[in-house]
DOVEX-257855 format. One record per residue (C-alpha): x, z, y. Coordinates in steps of 0.02 Angstrom, whole numbers, padded with zeros to 5 digits, always signed. Each point is the difference from the previous one (the first is absolute). Last residue first. Example, Ala and Ser with C-alpha at 12.3 -4.5 7.8 and 13.67 -1.06 7.14 Angstrom:
<rs>
+00684+00357-00053
-00069+00033-00172
</rs>
This chain:
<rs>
+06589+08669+04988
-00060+00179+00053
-00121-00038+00112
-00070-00131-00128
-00024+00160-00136
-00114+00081+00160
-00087-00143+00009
-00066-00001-00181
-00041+00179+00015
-00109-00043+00164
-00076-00153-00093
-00042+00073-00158
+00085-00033-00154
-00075-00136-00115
+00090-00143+00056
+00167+00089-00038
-00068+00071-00178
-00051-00179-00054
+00185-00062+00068
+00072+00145-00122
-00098-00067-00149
+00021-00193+00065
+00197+00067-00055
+00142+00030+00082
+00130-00005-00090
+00181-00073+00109
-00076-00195-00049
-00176+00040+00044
+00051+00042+00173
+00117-00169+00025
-00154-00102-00055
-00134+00089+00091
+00133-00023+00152
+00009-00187-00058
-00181-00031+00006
-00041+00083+00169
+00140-00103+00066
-00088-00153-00075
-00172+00017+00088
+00071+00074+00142
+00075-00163+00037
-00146-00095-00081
-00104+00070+00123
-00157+00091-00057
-00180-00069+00051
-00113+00155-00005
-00151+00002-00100
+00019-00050-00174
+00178+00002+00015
+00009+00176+00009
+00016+00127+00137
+00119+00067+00030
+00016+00201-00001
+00046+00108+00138
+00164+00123-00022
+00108-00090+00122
-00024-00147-00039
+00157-00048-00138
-00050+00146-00093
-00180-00037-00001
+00016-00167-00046
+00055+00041-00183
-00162+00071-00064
-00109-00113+00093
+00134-00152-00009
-00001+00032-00206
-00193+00018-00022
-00026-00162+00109
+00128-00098-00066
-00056+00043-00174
-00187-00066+00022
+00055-00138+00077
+00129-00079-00131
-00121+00052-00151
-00137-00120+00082
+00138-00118+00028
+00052+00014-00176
+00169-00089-00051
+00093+00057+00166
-00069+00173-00013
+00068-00009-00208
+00156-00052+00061
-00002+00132+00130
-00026+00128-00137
+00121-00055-00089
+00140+00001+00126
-00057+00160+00039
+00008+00094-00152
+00186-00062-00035
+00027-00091-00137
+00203+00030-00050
+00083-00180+00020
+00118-00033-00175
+00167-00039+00048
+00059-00132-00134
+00184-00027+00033
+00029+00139-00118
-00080-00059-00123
+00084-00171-00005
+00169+00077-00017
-00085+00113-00147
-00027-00181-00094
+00191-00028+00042
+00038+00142-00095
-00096-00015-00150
+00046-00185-00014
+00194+00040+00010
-00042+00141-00138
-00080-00121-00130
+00143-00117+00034
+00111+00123-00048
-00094+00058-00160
+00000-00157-00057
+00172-00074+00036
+00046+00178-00092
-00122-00029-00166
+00081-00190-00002
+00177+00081-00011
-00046+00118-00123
-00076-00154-00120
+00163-00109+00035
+00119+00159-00073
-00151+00008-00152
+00008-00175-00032
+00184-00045+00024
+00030-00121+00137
+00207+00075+00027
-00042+00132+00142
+00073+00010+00177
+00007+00207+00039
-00140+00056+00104
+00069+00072+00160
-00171-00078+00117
+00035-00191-00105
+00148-00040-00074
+00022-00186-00055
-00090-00081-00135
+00097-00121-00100
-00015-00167+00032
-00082-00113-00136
+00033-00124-00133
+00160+00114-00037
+00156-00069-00071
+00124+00012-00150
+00061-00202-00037
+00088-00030-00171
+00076-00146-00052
+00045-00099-00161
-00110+00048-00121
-00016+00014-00201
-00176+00039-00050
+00004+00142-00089
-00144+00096+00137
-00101-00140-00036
-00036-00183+00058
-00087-00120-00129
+00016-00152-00101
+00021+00076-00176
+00187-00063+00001
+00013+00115+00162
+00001-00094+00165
+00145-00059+00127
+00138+00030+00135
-00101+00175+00026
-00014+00067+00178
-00042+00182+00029
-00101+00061+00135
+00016+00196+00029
-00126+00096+00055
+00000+00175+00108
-00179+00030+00041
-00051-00026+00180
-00169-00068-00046
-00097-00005+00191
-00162-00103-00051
+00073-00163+00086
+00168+00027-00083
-00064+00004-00163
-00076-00169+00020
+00143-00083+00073
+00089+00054-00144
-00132-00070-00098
-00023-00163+00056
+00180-00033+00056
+00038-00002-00193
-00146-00106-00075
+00050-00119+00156
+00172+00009-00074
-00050-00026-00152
-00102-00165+00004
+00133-00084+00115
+00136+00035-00122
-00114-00056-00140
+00045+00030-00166
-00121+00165+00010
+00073+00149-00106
-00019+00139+00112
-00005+00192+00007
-00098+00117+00062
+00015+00210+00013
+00145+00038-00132
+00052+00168+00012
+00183+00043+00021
+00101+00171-00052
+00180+00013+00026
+00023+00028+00174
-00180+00074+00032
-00169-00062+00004
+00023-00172+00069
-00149-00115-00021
+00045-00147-00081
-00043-00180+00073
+00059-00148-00134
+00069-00178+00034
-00021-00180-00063
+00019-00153+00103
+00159-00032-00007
+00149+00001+00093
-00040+00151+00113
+00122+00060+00134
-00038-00078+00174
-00181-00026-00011
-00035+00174-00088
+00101+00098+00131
-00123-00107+00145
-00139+00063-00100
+00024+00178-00009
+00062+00007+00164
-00165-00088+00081
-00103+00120-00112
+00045+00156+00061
+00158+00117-00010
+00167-00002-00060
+00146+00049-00111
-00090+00169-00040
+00082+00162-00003
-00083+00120-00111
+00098-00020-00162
+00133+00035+00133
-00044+00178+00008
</rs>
């Protein structure tokens, strides 16, 4: 409608219309609520030019700042009522429609709205629930780059040799014994506490244990290995 159509926007436009068309100081700013129906919002009677225009840029500026995009209108009176004020009876001389503040433009297929309270309230609820979807999603971004390490058996335990040297020796030797027998032909090694072990068979005992213990095998089934008797044991090696 063309109730709705406003002449312009913001405080500089305001103003500069002011500067060109007012010969006094006194004016009045109506809101608009339909073609036939005003409501008065200010007025003023200062004899000061300079007085009311800075009373005028004050607030327009003002609601344009906090995002009023009401439909006024700005009405310029040639001078004041016999009891010295500005009202709706006042006789004027010009009339100005204009917004202090753009209107809002479509946002995601929401239609622009006018600044009333509910329409503005909706809005704000979307913004809201938008940004609280943009932060969900980049928070399970950040998830997904974490890769958490599973703890595997051996890794601790070697933490815990590396911690404890007492720890450290006793475990090499129970894991080369059990271990060592496969890679020598069926004899055990003997520990560290009385053979001196390479560090080359040291760590390639290690990683087999590892690589075992990874496709289930347990100490349970390494137990039952060592336990077996030597014949029996060799006869499993023949078939290997």
């Amino acid at each position: 409608m063309a109730v709705q159509k406003a002449m312009t926007t913001g405080t500089n436009g305001v103003m500069d219309w002011f500067d060109r068309n007012a010969t006094s100081p006194y004016y009045s700013v109506c809101e608009i609520i339909s073609p036939t129906k005003k409501e008065l919002l200010f007025s003023c009677n200062e004899d000061s030019v300079d007085n009311a225009r800075r009373i005028l840029e004050e607030n327009i500026s003002a609601f344009e700042q906090n995002g009023v995009n009401t439909l006024y209108a700005l009405i310029l009176h040639p001078k004041k009522d016999k009891t010295g004020y500005i009202t709706m009876n006042t006789p004027s001389h010009a009339m100005l429609k204009f917004r202090p503040a753009e209107l809002e433009q479509p946002i995601y297929g929401v239609g622009a709205y006018t600044g009333g309270g509910s329409n503005r309230y909706e809005m704000e609820k979307i913004m809201e629930k938008l940004n609280l979807l943009e932060n969900k999603l980049a928070m399970a971004e950040e998830e997904e780059d974490i890769v958490d390490t599973p703890v595997n058996p051996l890794n601790a335990m070697l933490h815990n040799m590396a911690a404890n040297p007492q720890v450290q020796e006793a475990l090499i030797s129970g894991l080369l014994g059990v271990v060592g027998g496969f890679l020598n032909n069926g004899k055990q090694m003997q520990g560290v506490a009385g053979i001196n072990v390479t560090a080359e068979i040291t760590e390639e005992s290690l990683q087999i244990l590892d690589s075992l213990m990874k496709k289930g095998v347990s100490l349970d089934h390494l137990r039952k290995l060592d336990a077996m008797p030597n014949t029996k044991l060799q006869s499993l090696l023949i078939m290997l």
